[in-house]
C-alpha positions as CSV (number, residue, x, y, z in Angstrom):
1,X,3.7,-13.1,-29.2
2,X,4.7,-13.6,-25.3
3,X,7.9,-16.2,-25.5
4,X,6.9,-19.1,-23.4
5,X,9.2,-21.4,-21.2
6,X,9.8,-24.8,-22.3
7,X,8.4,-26.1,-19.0
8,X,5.1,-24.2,-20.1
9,X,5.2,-26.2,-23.6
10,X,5.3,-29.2,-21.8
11,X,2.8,-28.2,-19.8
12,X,0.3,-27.4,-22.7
13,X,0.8,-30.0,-24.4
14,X,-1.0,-32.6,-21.3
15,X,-4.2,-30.0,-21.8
16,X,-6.7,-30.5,-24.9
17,X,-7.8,-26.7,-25.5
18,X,-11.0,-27.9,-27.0
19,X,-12.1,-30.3,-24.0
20,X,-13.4,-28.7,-19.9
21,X,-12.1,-31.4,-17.3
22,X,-14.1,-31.8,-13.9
23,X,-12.3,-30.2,-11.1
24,X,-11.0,-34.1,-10.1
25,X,-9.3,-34.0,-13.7
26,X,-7.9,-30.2,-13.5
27,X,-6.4,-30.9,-10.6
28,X,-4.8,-34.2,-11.7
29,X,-3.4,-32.7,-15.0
30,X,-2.4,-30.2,-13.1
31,X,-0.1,-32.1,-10.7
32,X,1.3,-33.6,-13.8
33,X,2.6,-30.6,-15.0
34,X,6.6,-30.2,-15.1
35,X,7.5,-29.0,-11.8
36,X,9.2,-25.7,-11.2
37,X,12.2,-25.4,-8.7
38,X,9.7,-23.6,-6.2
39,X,6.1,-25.1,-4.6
40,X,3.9,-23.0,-7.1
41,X,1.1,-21.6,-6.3
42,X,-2.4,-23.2,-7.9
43,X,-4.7,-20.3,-9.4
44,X,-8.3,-19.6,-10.4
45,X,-9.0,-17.3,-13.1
46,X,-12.5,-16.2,-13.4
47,X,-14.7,-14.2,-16.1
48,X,-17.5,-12.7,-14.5
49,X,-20.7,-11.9,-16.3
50,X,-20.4,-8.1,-15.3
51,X,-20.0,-4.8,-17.1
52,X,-17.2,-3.9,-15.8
53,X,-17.4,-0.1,-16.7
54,X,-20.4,0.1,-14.8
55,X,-19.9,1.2,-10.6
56,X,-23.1,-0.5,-9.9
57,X,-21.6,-4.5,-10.8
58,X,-17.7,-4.2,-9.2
59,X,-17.4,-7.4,-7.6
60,X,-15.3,-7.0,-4.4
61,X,-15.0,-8.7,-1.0
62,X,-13.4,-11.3,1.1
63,X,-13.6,-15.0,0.5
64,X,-12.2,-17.4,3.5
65,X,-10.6,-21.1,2.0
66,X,-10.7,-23.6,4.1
67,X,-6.9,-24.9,4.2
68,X,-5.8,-21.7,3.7
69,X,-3.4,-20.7,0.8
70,X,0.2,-22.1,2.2
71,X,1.9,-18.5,1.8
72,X,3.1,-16.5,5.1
73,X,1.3,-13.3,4.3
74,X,2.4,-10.8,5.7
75,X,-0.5,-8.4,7.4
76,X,0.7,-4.5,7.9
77,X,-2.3,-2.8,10.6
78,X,-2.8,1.1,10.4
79,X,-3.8,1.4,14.0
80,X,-2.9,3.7,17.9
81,X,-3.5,2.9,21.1
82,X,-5.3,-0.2,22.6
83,X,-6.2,-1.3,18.8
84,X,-2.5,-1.3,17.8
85,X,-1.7,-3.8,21.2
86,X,-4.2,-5.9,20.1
87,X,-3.1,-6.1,16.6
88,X,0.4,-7.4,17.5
89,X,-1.1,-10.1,19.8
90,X,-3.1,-11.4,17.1
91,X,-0.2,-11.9,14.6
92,X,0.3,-8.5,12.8
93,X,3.9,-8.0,11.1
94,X,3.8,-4.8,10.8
95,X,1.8,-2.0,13.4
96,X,2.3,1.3,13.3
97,X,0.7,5.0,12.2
98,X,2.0,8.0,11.5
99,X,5.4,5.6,11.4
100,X,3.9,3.7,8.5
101,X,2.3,6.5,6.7
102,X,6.0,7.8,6.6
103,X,7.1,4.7,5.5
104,X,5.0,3.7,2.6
105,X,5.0,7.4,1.3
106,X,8.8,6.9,0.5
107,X,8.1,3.6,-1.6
108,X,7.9,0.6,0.9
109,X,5.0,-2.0,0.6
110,X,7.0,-4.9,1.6
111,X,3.6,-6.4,2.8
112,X,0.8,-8.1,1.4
113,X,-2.5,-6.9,3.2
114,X,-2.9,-3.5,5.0
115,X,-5.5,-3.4,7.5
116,X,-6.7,0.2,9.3
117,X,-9.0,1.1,11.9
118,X,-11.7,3.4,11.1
119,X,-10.0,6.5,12.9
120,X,-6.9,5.6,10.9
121,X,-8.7,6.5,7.3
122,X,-8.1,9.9,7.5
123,X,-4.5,9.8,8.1
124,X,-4.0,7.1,5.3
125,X,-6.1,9.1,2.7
126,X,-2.5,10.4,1.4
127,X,-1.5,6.7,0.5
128,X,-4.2,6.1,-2.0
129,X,-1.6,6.7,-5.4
130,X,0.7,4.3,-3.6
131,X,-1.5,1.9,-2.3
132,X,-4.4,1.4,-4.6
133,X,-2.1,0.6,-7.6
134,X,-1.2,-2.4,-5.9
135,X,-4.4,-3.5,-4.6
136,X,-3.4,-2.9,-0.6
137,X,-5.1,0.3,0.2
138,X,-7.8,-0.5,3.3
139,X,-11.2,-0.7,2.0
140,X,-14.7,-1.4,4.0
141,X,-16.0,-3.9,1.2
142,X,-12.6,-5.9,1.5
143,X,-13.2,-6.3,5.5
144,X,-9.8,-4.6,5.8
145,X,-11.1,-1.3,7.9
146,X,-12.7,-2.8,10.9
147,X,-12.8,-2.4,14.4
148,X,-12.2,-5.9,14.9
149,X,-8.9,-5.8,14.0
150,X,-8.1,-8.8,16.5
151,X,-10.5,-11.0,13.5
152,X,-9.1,-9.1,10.2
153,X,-5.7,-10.4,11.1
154,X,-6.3,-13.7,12.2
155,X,-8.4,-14.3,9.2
156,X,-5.8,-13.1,6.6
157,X,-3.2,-14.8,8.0
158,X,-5.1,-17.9,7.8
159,X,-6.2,-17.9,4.5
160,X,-8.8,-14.7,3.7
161,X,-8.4,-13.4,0.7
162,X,-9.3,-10.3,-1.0
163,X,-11.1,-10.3,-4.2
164,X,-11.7,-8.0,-6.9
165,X,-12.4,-7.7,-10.4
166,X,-9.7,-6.6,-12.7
167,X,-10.9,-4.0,-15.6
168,X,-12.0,-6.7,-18.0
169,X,-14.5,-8.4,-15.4
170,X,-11.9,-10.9,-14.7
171,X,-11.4,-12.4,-11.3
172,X,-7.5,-13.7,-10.7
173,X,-6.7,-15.5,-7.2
174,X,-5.1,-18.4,-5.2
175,X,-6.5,-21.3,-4.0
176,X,-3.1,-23.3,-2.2
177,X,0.3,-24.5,-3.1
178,X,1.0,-27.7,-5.9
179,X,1.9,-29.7,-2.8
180,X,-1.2,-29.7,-1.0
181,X,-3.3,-32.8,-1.7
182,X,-5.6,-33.0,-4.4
183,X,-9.1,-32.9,-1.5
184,X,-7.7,-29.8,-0.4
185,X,-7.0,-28.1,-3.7
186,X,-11.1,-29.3,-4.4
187,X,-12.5,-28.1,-1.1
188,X,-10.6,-24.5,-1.6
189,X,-11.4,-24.4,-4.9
190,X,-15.2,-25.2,-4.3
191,X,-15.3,-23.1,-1.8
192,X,-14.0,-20.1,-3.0
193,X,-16.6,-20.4,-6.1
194,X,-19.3,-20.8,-3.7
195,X,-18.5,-17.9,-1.8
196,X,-17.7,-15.7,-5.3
197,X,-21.6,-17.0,-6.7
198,X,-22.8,-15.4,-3.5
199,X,-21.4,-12.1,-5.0
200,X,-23.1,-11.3,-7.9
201,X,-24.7,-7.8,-8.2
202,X,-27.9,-7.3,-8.4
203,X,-27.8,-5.1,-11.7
204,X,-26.0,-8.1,-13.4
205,X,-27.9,-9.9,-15.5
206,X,-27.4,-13.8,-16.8
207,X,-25.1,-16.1,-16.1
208,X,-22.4,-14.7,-13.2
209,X,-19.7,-17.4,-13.3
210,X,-19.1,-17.6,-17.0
211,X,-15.6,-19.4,-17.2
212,X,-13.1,-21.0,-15.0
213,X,-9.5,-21.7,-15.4
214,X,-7.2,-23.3,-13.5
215,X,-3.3,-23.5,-13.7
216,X,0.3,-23.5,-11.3
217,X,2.6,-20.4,-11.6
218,X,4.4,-21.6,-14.8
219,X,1.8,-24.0,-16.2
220,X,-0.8,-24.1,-18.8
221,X,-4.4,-22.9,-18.3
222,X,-7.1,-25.8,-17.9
223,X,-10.7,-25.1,-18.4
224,X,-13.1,-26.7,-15.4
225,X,-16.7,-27.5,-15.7
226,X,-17.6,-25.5,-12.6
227,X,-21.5,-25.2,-12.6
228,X,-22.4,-28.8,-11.7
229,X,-19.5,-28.8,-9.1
230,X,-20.1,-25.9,-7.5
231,X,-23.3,-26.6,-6.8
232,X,-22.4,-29.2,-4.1
C-alpha cells in the first residue's frame, strides 16, 4: 500500500467515493482541498473505452484549452535555416540541430515539448530511446512535425497540449493551476472533453468517455458526471 500524505487524508476525506459531483461541485471540493506550498496543478484523468493493445484505437493528438494551463512550458524546435529564424521569433526556448541531437543524446531533456521540421526527422530518428520514453519525441499525429513551426510554438506555449493514451487506455492531463477561477477551470475542462469525444476511433465500439476524475497534485480523486456536461 502507497503511504499517503496527511494533506491527501484530508483531502479524501471532503470526497464521498460512492457519490459523482457535477463539474460545478468537483471544482468547488476541489478548491477546498488543503493547500500545498506550491499553485498545484488541476488534472483530468480519463478511461477510454478502447483496446488499448490494438494499433487501430491509440488515441493521440492535440487538444487547445482555452486559458491555457498557467505553466511556462518550455518548447525545444529541431529545425536549420529560415525555419530555425522563425522558430525563435515565435517564442522557441530552445533551437537548434545537429547541436541538439548532440545534446539530448548525452541525457538532457530539460524541456517539455520538442517540435521538428519535416527535414529534421531523419537526423532525430537516433533520439527515439531517449525521447519516446518521456513522451517528447516529434510525432505527425501530436501536430509537433510541421512546417508551420511559427503556429506549433505559439500554440504550445499558449496552452496546446499533447494527448495520448497510456497502456491501460487511460488518458492523464492538465487543465490549469488551483488559482485560476472556478469558470476557467469549467471552460478548460469542458473543453478539453469536447475536443478528446471528437477522438474516438472508428474501430472503438460503445461508450468512448467512460470515466472522469478530477484532482490537484497532492489531492484526492473526485469522480465528475461528464456526459450531460460535456454535451454543452
Amino acid at each position: 500500500m502507497p503511504v499517503r500524505s496527511k494533506r491527501y487524508i484530508q483531502a479524501r476525506k471532503l470526497v464521498d467515493r460512492n457519490r459523482t459531483y457535477s463539474i460545478e461541485e468537483s471544482i468547488e471540493l476541489l478548491k477546498s482541498f488543503p493547500s500545498a506550498k506550491f499553485d498545484e496543478t488541476v488534472e483530468v484523468h480519463l478511461k477510454l473505452g478502447i483496446d488499448p493493445a490494438k494499433s487501430d484505437q491509440q488515441v493521440r493528438g492535440t487538444i487547445a484549452l482555452p486559458h491555457g494551463t498557467g505553466k511556462n512550458v518550455r518548447v525545444l524546435v529541431f529545425a536549420r535555416g529560415d525555419q530555425a529564424e522563425v522558430a525563435k521569433s515565435a517564442g522557441a526556448d530552445f533551437v537548434g540541430s545537429d547541436d541538439l541531437v548532440q545534446q539530448i543524446q548525452g541525457g538532457w531533456t530539460d524541456f517539455d515539448v520538442a517540435i521538428a521540421t519535416p527535414d529534421m526527422m531523419r537526423d532525430i530518428g537516433r533520439l527515439g530511446k531517449v525521447l519516446g520514453p518521456r513522451g517528447l519525441m516529434p510525432s505527425p499525429k501530436a501536430g509537433t512535425v510541421t512546417t508551420d513551426v511559427e503556429d506549433a510554438v505559439k500554440g504550445f506555449k499558449a496552452g496546446r497540449l499533447e494527448v495520448k493514451n497510456d497502456k491501460t487506455g487511460n488518458l492523464h492531463f492538465p487543465v490549469g493551476k488551483k488559482s485560476f477561477d472556478s469558470q476557467k477551470l469549467k471552460e478548460n475542462f469542458l473543453s478539453a472533453l469536447n475536443q478528446i469525444g471528437k477522438m474516438k476511433p472508428s474501430s472503438s465500439k460503445g461508450r468512448f468517455l467512460q470515466r472522469v476524475f478530477i484532482t490537484t497534485t497532492m489531492g484526492a480523486g473526485i469522480k465528475v458526471e461528464f456526459s450531460r456536461e460535456a454535451e454543452k
